[in-house]
C-alpha positions as CSV (number, residue, x, y, z in Angstrom):
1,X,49.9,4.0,81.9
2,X,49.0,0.4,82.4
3,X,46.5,-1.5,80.6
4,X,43.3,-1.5,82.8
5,X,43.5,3.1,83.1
6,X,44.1,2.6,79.0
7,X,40.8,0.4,79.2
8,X,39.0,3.1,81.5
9,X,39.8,6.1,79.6
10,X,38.4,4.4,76.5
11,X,35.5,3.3,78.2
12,X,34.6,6.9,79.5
13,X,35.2,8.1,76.5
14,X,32.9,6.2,75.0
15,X,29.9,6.6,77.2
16,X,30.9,10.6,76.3
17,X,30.8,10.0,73.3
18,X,27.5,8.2,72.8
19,X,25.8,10.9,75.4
20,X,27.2,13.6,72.8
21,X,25.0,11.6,70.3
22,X,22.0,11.2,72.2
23,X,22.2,15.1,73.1
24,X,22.6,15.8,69.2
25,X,19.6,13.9,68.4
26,X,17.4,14.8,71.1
27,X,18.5,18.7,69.8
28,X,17.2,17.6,65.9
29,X,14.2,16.3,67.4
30,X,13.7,19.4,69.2
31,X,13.8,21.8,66.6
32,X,11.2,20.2,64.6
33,X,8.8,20.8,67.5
34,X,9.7,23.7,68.5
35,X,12.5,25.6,66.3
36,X,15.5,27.0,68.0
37,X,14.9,24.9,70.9
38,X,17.5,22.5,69.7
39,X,20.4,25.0,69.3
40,X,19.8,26.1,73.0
41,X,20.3,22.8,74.0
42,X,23.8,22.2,72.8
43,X,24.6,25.8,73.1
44,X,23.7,27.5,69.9
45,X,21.8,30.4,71.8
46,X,22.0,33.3,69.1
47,X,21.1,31.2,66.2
48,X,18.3,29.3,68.5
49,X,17.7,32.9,69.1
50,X,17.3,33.8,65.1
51,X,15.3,30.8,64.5
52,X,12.9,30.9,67.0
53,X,11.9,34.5,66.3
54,X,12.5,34.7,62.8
55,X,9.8,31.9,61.8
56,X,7.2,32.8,63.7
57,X,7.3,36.5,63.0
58,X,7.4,34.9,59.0
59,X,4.2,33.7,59.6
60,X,2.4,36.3,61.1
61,X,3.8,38.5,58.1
62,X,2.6,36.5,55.9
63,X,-1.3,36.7,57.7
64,X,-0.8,40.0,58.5
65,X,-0.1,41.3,54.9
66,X,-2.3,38.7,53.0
67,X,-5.7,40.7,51.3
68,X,-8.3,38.8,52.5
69,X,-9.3,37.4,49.2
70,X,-5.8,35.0,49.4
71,X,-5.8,34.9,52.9
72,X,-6.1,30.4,52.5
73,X,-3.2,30.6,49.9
74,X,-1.2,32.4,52.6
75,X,-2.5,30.3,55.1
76,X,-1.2,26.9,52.7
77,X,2.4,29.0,51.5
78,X,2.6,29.6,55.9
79,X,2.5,26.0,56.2
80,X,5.0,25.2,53.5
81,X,7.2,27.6,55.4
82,X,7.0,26.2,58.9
83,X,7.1,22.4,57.5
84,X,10.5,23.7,55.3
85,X,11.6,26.0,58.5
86,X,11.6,23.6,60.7
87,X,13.3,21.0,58.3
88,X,16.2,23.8,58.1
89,X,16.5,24.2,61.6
90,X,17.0,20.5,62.0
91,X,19.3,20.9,59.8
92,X,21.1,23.8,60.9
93,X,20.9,21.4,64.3
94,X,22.5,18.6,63.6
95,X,25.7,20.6,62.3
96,X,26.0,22.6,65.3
97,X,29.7,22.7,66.7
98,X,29.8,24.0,70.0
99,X,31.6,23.5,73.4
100,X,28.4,21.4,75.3
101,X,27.2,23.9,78.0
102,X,25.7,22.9,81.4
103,X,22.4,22.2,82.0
104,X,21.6,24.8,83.9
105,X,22.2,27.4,80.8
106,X,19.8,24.9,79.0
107,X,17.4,25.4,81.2
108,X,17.5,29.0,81.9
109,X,17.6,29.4,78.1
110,X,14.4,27.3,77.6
111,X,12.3,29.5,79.7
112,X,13.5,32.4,77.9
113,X,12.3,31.2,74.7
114,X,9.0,29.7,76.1
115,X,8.4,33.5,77.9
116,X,9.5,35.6,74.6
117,X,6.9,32.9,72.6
118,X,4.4,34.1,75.1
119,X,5.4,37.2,75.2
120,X,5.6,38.5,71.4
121,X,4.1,35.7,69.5
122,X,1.0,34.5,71.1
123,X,-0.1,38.2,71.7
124,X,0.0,39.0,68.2
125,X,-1.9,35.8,67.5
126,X,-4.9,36.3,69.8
127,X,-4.9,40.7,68.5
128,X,-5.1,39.1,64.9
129,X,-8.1,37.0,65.6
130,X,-9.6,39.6,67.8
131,X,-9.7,42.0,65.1
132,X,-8.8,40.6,61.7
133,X,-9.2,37.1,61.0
134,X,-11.2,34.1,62.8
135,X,-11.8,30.7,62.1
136,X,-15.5,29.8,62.8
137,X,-17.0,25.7,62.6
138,X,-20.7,25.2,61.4
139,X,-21.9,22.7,64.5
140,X,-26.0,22.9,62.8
141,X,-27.9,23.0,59.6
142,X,-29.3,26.0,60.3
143,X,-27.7,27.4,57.5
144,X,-28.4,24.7,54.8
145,X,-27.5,24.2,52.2
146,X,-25.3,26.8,51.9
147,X,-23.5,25.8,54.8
148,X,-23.2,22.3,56.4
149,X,-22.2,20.6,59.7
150,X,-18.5,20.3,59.4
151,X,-17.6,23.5,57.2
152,X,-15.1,25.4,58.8
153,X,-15.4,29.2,57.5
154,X,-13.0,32.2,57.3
155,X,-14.7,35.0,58.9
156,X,-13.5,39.2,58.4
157,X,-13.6,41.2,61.3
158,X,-12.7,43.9,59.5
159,X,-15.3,44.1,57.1
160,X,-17.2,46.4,58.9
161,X,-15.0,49.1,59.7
162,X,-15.8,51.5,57.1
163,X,-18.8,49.6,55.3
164,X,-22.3,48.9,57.2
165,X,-23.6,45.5,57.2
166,X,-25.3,44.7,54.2
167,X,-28.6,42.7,53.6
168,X,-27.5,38.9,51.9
169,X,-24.4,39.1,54.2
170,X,-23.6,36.0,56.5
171,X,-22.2,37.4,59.5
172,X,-21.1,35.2,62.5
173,X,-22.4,37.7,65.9
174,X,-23.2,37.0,69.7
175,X,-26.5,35.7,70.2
176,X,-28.5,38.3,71.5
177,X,-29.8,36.1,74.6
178,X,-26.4,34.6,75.9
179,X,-23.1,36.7,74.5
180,X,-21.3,33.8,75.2
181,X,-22.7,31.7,71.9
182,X,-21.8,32.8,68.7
183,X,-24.6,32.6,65.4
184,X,-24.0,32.2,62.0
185,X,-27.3,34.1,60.0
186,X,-27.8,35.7,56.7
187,X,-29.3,39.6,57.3
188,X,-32.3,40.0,55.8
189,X,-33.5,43.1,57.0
190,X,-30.9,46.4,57.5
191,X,-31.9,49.3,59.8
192,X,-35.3,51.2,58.4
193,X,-36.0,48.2,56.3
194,X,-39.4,46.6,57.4
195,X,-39.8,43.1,57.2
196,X,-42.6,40.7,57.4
197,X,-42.9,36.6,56.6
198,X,-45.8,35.1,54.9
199,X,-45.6,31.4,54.7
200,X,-42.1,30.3,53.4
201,X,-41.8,33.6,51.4
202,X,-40.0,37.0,52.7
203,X,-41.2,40.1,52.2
204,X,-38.9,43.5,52.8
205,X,-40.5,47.0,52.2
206,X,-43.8,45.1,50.7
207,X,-41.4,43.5,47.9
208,X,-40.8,39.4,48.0
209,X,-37.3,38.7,48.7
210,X,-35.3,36.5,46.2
211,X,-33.8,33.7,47.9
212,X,-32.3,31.3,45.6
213,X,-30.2,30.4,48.6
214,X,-32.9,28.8,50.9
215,X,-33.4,25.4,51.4
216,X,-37.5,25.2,51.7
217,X,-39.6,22.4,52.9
218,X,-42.6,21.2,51.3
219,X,-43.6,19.3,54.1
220,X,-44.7,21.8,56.6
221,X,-46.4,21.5,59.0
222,X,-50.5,21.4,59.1
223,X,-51.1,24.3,61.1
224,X,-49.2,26.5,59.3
225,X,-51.8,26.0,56.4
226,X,-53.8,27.5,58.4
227,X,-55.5,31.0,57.2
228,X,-53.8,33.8,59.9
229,X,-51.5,31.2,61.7
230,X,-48.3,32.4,62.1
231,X,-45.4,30.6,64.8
232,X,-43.3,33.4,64.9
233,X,-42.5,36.2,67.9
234,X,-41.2,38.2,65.1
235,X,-42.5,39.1,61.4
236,X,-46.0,37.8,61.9
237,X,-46.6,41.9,61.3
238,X,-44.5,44.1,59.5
239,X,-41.6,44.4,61.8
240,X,-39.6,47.7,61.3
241,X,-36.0,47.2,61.5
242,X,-34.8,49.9,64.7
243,X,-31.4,52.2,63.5
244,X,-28.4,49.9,64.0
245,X,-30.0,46.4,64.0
246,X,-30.6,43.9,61.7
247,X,-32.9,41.1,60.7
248,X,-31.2,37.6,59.9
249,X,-32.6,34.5,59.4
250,X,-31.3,30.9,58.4
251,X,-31.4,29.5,55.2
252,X,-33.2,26.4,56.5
253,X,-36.0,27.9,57.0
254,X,-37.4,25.2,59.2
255,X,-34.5,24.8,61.3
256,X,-33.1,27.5,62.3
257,X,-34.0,30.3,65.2
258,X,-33.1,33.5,64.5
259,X,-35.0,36.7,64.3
260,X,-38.3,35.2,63.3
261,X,-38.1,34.7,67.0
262,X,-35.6,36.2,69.4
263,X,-35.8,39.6,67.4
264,X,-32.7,41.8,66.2
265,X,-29.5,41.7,66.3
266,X,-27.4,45.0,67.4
267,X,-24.9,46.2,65.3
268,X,-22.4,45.8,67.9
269,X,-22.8,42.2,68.4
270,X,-21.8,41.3,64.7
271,X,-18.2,40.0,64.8
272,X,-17.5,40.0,60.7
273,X,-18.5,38.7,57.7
274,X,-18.0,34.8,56.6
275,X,-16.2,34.8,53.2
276,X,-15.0,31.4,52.6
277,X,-14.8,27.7,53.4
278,X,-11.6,26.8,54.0
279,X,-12.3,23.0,55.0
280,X,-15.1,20.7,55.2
281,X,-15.7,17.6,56.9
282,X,-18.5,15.0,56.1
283,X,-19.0,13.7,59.4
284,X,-21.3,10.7,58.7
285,X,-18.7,9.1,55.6
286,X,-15.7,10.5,57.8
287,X,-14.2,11.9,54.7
288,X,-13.4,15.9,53.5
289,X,-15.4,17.5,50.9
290,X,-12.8,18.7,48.9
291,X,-15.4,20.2,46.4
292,X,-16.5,22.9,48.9
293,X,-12.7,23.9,49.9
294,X,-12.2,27.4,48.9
295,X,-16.0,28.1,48.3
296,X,-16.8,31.8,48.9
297,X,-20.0,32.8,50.6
């Protein structure tokens, strides 16, 4: 073997070589996006396999068997998993031996993982927000102060199941005159109750509600001084509650629409019950407000 095939040999060899790097770290890089998509890549496909079911199904038990009162501490312990899982796949990546298969077998197995994602994992995603769990964010201060623009809320669809609605609930529902928007209110009034507003103050079944949640304005305007006046479509009168509706209002009184003039809200347009803030973002200093993280409602 002469000199210059010694030379060419190394040199392929070589370029092999460094393309069996590249391939190695593209696969790490891989599995911290998207875990067991880096095993498929060099060739791993039943450990890609385990990976790339096994976290996600890890997650979802952990939501799925959370009680709702620790649902953000299984929501933070699910992230410490994924971050760790997909650090261990990388992991479990980069020491992969395997003959390097063809990329046609990478490909193929690719789109089996991306199908069986959409397939199993996504499904289960969209049947737990549909009927357990929803993340909700406050876009008005119609619910001031108790909530504020840039509170993101935990909301229980499964509240209501057994127990009715009760009154002092904030429930998140369609809006009665387009089902596509959805309303955060506190229920004031439950079905029977009768429910008139005088002024600033609420009365239900002739008795003056206590409100120490409602943010009032002293400035109001002039004609509501007015002897008789009254803005509303709803509650100017006693307003009797029909079965299976209810009577929400805002807790800024002065901005927010809700019953006082649209009217009631079915039963069946109430989607759960807000629990908890989970996050907060102060939009104007561009900083969180950690102090109302965790705040139940």
């Amino acid at each position: 073997m002469n000199s210059e095939t010694r030379e060419l040999m190394n040199s392929d060899g070589a370029q092999t070589a460094d393309l069996g790097r590249v391939r190695r770290v593209s696969a790490v890089l891989l599995s911290l996006v998207m875990p067991g998509a880096g095993h498929f890549l060099l060739g791993a496909f039943r450990r890609g396999a385990a990976w790339a079911v096994g976290l996600p199904l890890l997650g979802l038990l952990l939501l799925f068997a959370a009680p709702v009162s620790l649902l953000i501490v299984s929501a933070v312990i699910g992230l410490v998993v994924g971050v760790v899982g997909r650090v261990a796949t990388a992991i479990d990546t980069f020491n992969v031996v395997t003959p390097r298969p063809s990329w046609t077998i990478v490909i193929v197995a690719w789109a089996a993982l991306l199908v069986g994602d959409l397939a199993l994992v996504e499904p289960l995603k969209a049947y737990y927000k549909a009927h357990f769990i929803q993340a909700f964010t406050i876009p008005s201060g119609a619910m001031e102060p108790t909530l504020l623009v840039g509170d993101y809320v935990m909301v229980d669809k499964s509240a209501y199941r057994g127990p009715a609605p009760q009154r002092g609930d904030i429930v998140v529902f369609a809006y009665p005159q387009d089902a596509r928007r959805d309303f955060i209110k506190r229920i004031i009034g439950i079905p029977g109750d009768t429910v008139v507003v005088r002024g600033q103050q609420v009365l239900v079944n002739g008795e003056a509600l206590v409100e120490p949640y409602v943010k009032l304005d002293a400035a109001t305007p002039a004609a509501s001084a007015q002897p008789g006046y009254c803005g509303y479509a709803y509650a100017c009168e006693p307003a009797r509650v029909p079965a299976d509706s209810y009577f929400v209002m805002g807790d800024n009184r002065q901005n927010s629409q809700d019953s006082r003039y649209w009217g009631f809200v079915k039963r069946e347009k109430i989607k759960g019950k807000a629990y908890q803030i989970y996050w907060s973002w102060d939009g104007d200093r561009h900083w969180p407000r950690f102090d109302r993280i965790g705040r139940s409602l």
